[in-house]
C-alpha positions in Angstrom: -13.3 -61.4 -112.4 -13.3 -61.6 -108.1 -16.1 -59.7 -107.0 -14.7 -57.1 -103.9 -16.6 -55.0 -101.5 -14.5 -52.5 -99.9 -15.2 -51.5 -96.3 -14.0 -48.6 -95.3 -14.0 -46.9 -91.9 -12.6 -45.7 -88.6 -13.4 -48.8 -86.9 -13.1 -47.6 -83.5 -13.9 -50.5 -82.6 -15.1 -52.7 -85.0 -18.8 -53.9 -83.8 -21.1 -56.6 -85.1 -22.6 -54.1 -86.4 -20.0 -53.4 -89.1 -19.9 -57.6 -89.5 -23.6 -58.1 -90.1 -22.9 -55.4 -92.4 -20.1 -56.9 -94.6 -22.0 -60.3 -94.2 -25.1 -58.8 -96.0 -24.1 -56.8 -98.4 -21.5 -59.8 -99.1 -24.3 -62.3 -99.6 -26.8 -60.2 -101.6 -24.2 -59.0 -104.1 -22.6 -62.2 -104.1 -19.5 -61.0 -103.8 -16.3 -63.2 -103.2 -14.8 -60.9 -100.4 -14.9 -58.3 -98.7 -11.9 -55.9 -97.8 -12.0 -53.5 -94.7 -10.2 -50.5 -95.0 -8.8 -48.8 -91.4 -8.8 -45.2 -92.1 -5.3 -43.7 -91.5 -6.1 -39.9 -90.9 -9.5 -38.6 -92.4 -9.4 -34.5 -92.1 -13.0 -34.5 -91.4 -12.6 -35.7 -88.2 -9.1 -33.8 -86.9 -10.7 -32.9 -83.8 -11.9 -36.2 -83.0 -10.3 -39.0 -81.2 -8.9 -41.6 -83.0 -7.2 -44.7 -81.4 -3.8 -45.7 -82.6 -3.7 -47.6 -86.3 -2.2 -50.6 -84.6 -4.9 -51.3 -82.1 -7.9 -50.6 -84.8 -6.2 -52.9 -87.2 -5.6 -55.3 -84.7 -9.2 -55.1 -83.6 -10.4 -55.6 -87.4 -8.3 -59.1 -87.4 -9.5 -60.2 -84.1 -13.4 -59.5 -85.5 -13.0 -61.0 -89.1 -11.7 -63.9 -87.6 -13.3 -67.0 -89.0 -15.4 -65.1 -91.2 -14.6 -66.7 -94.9 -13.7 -63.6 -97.8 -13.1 -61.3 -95.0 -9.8 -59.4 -95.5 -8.2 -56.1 -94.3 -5.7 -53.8 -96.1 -3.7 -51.8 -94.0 -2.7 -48.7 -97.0 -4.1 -45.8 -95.1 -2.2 -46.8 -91.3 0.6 -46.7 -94.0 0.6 -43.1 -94.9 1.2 -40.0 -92.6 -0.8 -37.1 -93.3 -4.4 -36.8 -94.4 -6.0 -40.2 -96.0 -8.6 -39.8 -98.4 -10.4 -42.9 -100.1 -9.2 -41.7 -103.9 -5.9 -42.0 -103.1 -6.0 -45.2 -101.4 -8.0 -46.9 -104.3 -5.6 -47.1 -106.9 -3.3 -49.3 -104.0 -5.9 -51.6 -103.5 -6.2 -52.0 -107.4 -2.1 -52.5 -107.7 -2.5 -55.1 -104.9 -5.6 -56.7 -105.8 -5.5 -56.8 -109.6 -8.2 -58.3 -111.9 -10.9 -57.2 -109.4 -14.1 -55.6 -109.7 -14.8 -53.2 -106.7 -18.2 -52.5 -104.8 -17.9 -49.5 -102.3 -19.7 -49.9 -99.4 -21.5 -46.8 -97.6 -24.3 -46.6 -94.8 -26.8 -43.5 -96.2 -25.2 -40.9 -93.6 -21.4 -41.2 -95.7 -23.6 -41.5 -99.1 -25.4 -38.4 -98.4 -21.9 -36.3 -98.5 -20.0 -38.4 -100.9 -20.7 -35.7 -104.3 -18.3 -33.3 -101.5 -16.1 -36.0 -101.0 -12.2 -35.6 -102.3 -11.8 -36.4 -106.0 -15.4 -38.0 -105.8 -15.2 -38.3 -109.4 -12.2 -40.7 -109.3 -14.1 -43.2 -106.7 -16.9 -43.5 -108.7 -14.9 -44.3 -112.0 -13.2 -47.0 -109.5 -16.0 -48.6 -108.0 -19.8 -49.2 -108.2 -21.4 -47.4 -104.9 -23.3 -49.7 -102.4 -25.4 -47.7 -100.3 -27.0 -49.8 -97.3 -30.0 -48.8 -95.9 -30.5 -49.6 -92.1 -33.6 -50.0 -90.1 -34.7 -46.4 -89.3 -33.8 -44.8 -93.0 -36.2 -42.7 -94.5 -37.4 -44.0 -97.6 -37.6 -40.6 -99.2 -33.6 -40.1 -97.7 -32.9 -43.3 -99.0 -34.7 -42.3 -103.0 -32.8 -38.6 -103.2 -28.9 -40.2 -102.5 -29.7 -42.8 -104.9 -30.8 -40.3 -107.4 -28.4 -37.8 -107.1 -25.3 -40.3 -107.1 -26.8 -41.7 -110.1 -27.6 -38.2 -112.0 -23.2 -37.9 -111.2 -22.8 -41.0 -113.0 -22.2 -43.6 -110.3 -23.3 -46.9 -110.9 -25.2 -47.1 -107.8 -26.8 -50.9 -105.4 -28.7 -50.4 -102.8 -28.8 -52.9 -100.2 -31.6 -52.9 -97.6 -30.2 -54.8 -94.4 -32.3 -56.5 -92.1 -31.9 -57.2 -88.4 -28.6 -54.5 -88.5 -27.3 -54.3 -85.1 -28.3 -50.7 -83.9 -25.5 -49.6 -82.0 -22.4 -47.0 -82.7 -18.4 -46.9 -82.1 -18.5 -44.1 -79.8 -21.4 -45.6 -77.6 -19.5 -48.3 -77.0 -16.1 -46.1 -76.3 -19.1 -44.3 -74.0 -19.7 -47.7 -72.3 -16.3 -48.9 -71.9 -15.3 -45.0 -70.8 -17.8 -45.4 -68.0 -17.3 -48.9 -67.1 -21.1 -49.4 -68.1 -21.2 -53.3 -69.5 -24.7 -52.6 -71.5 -23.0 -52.5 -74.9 -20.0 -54.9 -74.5 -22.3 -57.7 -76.0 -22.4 -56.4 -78.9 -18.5 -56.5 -79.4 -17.1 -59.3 -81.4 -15.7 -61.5 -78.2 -11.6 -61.0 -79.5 -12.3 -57.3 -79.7 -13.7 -56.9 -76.0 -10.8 -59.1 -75.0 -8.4 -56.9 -76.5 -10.0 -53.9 -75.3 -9.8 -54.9 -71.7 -6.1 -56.3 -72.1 -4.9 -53.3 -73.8 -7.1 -50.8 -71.5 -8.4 -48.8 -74.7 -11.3 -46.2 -73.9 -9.9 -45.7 -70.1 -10.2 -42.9 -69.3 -6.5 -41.4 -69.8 -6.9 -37.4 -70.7 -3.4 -36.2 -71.5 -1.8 -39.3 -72.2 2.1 -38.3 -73.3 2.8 -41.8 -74.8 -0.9 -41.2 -76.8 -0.5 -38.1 -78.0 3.0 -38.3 -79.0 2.5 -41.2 -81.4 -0.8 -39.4 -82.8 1.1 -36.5 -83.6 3.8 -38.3 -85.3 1.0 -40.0 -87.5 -1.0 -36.6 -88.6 1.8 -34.3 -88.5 4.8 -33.9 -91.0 7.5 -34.9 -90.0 9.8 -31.9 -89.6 6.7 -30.3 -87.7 7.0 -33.4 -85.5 10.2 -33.1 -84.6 9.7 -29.1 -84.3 7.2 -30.0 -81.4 9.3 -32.5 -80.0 11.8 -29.7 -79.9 9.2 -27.1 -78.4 8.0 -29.9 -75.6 11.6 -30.1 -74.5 12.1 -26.4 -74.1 9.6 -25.6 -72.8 10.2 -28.0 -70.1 13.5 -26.3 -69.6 11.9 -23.2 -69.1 9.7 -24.2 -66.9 12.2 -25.1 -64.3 14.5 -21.9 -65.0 11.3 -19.6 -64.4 9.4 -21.6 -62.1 6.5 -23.5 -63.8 5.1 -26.2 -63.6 7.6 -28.3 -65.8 4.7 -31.2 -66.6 2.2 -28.9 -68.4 4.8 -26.8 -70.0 6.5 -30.3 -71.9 2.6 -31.1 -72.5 1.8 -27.7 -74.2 5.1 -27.6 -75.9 4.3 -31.3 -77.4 0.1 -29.9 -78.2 1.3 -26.5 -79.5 1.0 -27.1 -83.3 -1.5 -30.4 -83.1 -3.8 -28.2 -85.3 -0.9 -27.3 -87.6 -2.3 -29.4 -90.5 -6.0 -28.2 -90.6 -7.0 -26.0 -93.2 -9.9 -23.1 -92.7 -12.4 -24.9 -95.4 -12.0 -27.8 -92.5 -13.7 -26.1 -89.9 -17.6 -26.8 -91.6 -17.0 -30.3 -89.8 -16.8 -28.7 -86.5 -20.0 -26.4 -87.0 -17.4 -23.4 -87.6 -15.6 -20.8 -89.8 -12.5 -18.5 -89.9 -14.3 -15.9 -88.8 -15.4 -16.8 -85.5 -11.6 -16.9 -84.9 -11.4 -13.0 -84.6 -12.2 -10.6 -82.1 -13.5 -7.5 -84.1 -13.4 -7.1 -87.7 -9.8 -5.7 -89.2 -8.0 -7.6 -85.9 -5.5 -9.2 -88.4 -6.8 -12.3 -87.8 -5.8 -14.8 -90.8 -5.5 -18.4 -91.9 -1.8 -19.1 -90.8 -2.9 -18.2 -86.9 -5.4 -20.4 -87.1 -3.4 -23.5 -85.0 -3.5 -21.5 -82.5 -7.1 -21.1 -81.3 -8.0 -24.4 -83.0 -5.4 -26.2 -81.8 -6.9 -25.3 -78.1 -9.9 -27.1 -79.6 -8.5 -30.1 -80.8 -6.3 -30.6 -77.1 -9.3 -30.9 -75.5 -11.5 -32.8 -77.8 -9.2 -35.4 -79.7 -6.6 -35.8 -76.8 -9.1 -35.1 -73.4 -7.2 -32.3 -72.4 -9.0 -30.3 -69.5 -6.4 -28.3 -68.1 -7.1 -23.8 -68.7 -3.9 -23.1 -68.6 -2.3 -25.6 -71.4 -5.7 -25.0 -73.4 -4.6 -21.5 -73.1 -1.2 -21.6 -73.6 -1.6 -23.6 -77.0 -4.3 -21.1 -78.0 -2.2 -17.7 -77.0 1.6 -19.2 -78.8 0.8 -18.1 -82.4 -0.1 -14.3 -81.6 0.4 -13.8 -77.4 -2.7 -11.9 -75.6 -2.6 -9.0 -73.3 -2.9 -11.2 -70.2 -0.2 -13.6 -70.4 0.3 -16.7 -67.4 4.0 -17.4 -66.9 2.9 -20.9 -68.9 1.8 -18.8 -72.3 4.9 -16.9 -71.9 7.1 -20.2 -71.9 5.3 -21.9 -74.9 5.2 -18.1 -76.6 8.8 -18.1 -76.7 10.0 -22.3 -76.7 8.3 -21.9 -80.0 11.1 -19.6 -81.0 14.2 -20.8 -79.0 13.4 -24.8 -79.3 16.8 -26.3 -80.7 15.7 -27.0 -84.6 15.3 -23.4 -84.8 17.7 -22.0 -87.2 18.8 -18.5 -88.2 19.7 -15.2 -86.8 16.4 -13.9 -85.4 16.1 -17.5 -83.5 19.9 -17.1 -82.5 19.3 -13.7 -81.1 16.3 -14.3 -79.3 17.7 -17.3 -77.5 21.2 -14.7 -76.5 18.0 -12.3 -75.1 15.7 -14.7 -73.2 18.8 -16.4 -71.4 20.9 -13.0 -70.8 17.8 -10.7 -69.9 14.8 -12.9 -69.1 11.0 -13.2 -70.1 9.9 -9.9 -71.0 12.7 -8.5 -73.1 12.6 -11.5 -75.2 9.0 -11.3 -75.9 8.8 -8.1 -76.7 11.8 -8.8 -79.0 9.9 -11.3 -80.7 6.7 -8.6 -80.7 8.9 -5.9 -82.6 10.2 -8.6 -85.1 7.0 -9.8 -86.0 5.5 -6.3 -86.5 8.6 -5.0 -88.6 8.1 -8.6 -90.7 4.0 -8.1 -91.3 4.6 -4.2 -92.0 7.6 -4.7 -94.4 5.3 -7.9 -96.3 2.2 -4.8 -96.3 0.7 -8.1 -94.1 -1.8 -7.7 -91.6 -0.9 -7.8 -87.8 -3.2 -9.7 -85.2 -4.4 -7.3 -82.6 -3.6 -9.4 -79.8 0.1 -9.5 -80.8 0.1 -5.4 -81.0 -1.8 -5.6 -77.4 0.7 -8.3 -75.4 3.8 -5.9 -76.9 1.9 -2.6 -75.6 1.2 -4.1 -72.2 5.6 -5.3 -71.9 5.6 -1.5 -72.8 3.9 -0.4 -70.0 5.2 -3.1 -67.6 9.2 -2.4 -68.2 7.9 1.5 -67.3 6.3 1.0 -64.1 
């Protein structure tokens, strides 16, 4: 029986950190490798930036390098869509058969892994390796031990010595800010190809970027939908005099929060709640990309800009004030090409025959009539931004 540990992580970068790691753990368990697993896209961190799967894989390879029994599997860069660590296991079982597993975790993962997606699958998988690091309380280290074993998990833990103390996103921080403190403690072929492929520049709003994320998290008919939206609302933006830039970059962010689901928000300190403006505003789970998708511009992709952070928050349910961006992205969400059907048909006839206003408030009355006829709630700030056309159109 081969003896595997499997690693599993963002990797963004690797550090020598992570190797020390791997190296212990592989020596005190004797294992016979030691397989690193590149997470594809974990949905606890949706709102955090995550550098493509290419460059953290090819990262991994530069850093294992030499290192005998060190392998990586690329399953999760594989998959689009959400990765979780259950789902990936029974891969690395059809590709490495006649192995016994050892799943390593550092006491901050171990702490949360009961919550963790089919938790129960993992441990029938694997025996848990929880490593404790220089700074661990003892007591910390005695309760995760005890409560992974009372849920049946055979459970090692493996105290590391010497552990490099140092973290991915300090040294994103370093590189960020051209600060060479941290660099040392790169493996030598991962700072190379940081500085050849200019990862960790400072590059808010990067098109190319953000456009291949998307295609990775979203599905794929939402990917092309905001493809569609992107080129629309560029369209848009020279008929009626915006900026056409911003309007192609909001059109391309407008559903980057699509996938996120409300229970999702505890790993951003939040809750569906703090969504609404009053109690009884209509406020509900399906208008959450919106708002959150404001959030996750500016925190996973660097956005700064108030008016595309505002446009991608105001497209799912409009606003009383309205810039001439949030009208664009308001409507190119309705009139983008891969729209299909006769509301999206008629809509276009209005927007390109009678202009902005008449077509929003179009789109206002439709969604009204749809919520009322469904005995479905209607957001507020949709019943506001058609009351304030209202008044407009009458002077």
């Amino acid at each position: 029986m081969i003896k595997a540990g499997i690693y599993g992580g963002t990797f963004d970068p690797v550090h020598k950190g992570h190797i020390k790691c791997a190296e212990e753990v592989k020596k005190a368990l004797s294992l016979d490798k030691i397989i690193f697993v590149p997470a594809g896209n974990p949905p606890h961190k949706f709102a955090n930036p995550i550098s493509l799967g290419r460059d953290r894989h090819n990262m991994l390879k530069a850093a294992v390098s030499g290192h005998e029994g060190f392998e990586i599997c690329d399953a999760e860069l594989l998959r689009t869509g959400y990765t979780f660590t259950a789902d990936t296991l029974p891969e690395i079982e059809k590709r490495c058969p006649g192995h016994e597993f050892y799943y390593i975790m550092g006491s901050d993962a171990a702490a949360g892994f009961l919550n963790w997606y089919k938790a129960e699958s993992i441990i029938a998988r694997c025996r848990l390796v929880l490593v404790e690091r220089p700074g661990d309380a003892q007591s910390d280290i005695d309760a995760i031990e005890k409560a992974l074993r009372a849920a049946g998990a055979g459970t090692l833990v493996i105290k590391v010595e010497g552990l490099i103390d140092v973290s991915s996103s300090e040294i994103r921080r370093c590189v960020r800010e051209r600060d060479e403190g941290l660099l040392d403690r790169l493996p030598a072929g991962v700072a190379q190809y940081i500085a050849a492929n200019g990862l960790y520049r400072e590059g808010a709003g990067d098109e190319e970027f953000i456009r291949a994320d998307l295609e990775r998290i979203l599905k794929p008919e939402r990917f092309v939908h905001s493809l569609g939206v992107a080129e629309e609302a560029e369209r848009l933006a020279v008929r009626f005099g915006a900026d056409p830039d911003k309007a192609r970059l909001a059109g391309l962010l407008h559903d980057c929060a699509k996938n996120v689901k409300a229970e999702q928000l505890r790993w951003i300190g939040m809750k569906l709640e703090d969504f609404a403006l009053t109690a009884g505003d209509g406020f509900r789970e399906k208008l959450l990309h919106g708002p959150l998708g404001a959030i996750v511009a500016e925190k996973r992709y660097g956005i700064r800009d108030p008016e595309i952070l505002d446009a991608v928050r105001k497209h799912t349910t409009g606003d009383y004030e309205m810039s001439l961006l949030d009208d664009i992205i308001f409507l190119a969400d309705y009139t983008e090409k891969n729209r299909k059907g006769a509301f999206f048909e008629e809509i276009r006839v209005i927007l390109d025959e009678w202009g902005i206003r008449k077509a929003e408030l179009f789109a206002a009355n439709e969604l009204l009539v749809r919520f009322a006829s469904n005995n479905a709630p209607v957001n507020i700030r949709t019943v506001i931004m058609r009351n304030r056309i209202i008044e407009e159109m009458n002077g």
